[in-house]
N, C-alpha and C positions, 0 to 999 in steps of 0.2 A: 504494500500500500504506500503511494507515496504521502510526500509529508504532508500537502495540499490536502489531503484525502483522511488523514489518520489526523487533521487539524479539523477539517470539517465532522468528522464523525463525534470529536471530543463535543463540540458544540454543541452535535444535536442531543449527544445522548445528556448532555445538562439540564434543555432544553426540556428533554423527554423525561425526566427524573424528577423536575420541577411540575410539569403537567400530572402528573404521578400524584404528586403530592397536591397539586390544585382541587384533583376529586376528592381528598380529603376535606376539604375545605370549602364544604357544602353541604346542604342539607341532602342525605341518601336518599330521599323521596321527596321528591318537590308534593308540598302542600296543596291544596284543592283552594287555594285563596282567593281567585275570582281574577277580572280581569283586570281589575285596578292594579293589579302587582303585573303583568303583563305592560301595563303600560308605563310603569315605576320605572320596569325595567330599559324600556325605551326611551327611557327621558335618558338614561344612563349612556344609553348606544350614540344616542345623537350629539353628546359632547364629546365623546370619546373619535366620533366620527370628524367631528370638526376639526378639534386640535390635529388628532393625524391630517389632515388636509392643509392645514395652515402648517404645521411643521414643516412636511414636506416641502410645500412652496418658499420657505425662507430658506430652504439648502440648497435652492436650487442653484443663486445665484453666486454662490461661495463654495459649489462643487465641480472643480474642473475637468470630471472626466464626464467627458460627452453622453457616453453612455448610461454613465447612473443618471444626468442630467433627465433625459430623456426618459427614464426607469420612476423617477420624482415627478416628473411632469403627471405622466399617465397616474401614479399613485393620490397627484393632487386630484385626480380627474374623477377617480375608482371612489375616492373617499368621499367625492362631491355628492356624486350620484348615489352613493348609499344613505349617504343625509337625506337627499331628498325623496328616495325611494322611502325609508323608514316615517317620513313626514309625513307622505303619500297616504302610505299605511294608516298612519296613526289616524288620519282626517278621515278615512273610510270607516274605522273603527270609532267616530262621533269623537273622537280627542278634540278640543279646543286648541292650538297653536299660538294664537295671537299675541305676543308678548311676552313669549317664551323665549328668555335667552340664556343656551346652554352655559354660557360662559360667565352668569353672572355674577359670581363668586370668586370668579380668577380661575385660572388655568390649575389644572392637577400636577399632584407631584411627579408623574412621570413624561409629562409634557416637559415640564422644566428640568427632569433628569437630561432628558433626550435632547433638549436644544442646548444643553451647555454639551456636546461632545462635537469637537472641532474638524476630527480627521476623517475621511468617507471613510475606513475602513469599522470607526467606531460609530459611526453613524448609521452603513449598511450594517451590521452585526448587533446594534442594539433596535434599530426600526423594521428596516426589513427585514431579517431573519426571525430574532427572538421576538420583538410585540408582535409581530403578524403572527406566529408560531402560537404564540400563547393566545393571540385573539381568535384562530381558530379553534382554540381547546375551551375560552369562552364562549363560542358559539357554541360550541359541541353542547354544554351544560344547558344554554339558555332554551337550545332547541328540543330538548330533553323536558325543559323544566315549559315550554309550550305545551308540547304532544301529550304530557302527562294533565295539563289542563283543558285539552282538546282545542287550542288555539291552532289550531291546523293553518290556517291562512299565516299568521306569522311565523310559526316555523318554517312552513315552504319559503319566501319570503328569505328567509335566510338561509335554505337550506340550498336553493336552486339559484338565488340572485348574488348572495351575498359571500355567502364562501367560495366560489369560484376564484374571484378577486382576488380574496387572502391565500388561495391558494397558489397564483401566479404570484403575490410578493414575495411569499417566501421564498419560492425558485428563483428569483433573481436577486435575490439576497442573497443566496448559496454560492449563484454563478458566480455574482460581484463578488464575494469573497475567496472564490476559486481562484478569481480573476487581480484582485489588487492586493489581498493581505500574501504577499510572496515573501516574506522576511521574519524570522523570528519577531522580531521589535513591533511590526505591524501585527503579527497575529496575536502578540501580548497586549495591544492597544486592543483589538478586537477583541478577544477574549476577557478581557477586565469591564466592557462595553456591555456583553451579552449578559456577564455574571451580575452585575449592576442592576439591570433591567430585572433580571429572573427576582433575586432580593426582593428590589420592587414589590412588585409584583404578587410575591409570597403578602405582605405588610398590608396593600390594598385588599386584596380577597379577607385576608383578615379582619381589616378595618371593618369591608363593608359586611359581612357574618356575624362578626358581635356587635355592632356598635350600630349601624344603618338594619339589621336583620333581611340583609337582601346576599340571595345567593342565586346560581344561575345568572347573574348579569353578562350580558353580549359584549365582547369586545369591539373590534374597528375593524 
């Protein structure tokens, strides 16, 4: 295996070990709570969608390889359309909108994790691999904790619109990293990037499980 290959696999299986431990950190049966927590939960989706989308767009113009450029664009585009898809949703499902603004509280802690990392290799390695990685393994729960409420229409919704997407970031989050973290030094930037996030990430599910009692929330 080369080093490329025995670096990307450390990754995922971190990645994977921390997902692992995500389904611990949940309720084992989602509750019969109604559709009110269904929409709780989207109120959740739809900042998490924004910030990814404004994140991406401010690296665009301070990331000089052309490629991930264009990798950030599309991602500002994927994130856009899932906002407004989930918006869609909600106003089908009689959700009122009107002066909702996800961001009214200020940006989350791992917006501001993620926008202080300087280098693409720790940028691709904590956005695009690890949050998209994990925000599949949030959908995975959220869509779970639908179908078990019989929210069929929002599970599809995410199950056939929305992970698709996250499943393309992560692939070129792997590529990009196949492709620039080529040096010990860089793969330790990356690597310190992905394990940040994971951290993360463990503290929120936390947070929001005891203190907010919301479990199954959708990632980006």
């Amino acid at each position: 295996m080369s080093d490329a290959a025995c670096f990307l696999a450390e990754l995922d299986k971190n990645i994977e070990e921390t997902m692992v431990g995500l389904d611990a950190l949940k309720d084992p049966v989602p509750k019969p709570e109604g559709g009110d927590e269904v929409v709780r939960r989207l109120k959740i989706a739809l900042k998490n969608e924004l910030e990814a989308a404004e994140l991406a767009a401010l690296w665009i113009p301070t990331t000089p390889e052309v490629d991930i450029k264009l990798g950030l664009a599309r991602q500002v585009g994927d994130e856009a359309r899932h906002y407004r898809l989930i918006e869609e949703h909600m106003s089908g499902l009689g959700v009122e909108l009107d002066g909702f603004n996800p961001l009214e509280n200020g940006y989350s802690p791992m917006f501001q994790l993620l926008n202080g990392f300087g280098l693409t290799v720790e940028r691709v390695a904590g956005a695009q691999l690890t949050r998209e990685a994990l925000a599949l393994k949030k959908n995975e729960q959220f869509i779970e904790f639908c179908d078990a409420l019989g929210a069929s229409e929002t599970a599809t919704l995410y199950r056939e619109r929305i992970q698709p997407d996250e499943e393309w970031h992560v692939r070129q989050g792997r590529q990009a990293l196949r492709r620039y973290a080529i040096t010990p030094q860089l793969q330790e930037r990356a690597r310190k990037a992905s394990a940040a996030v994971l951290e993360l990430a463990v503290k929120i599910q936390k947070k929001q499980l005891h203190e907010m009692k919301t479990s199954h929330a959708p990632g980006c």
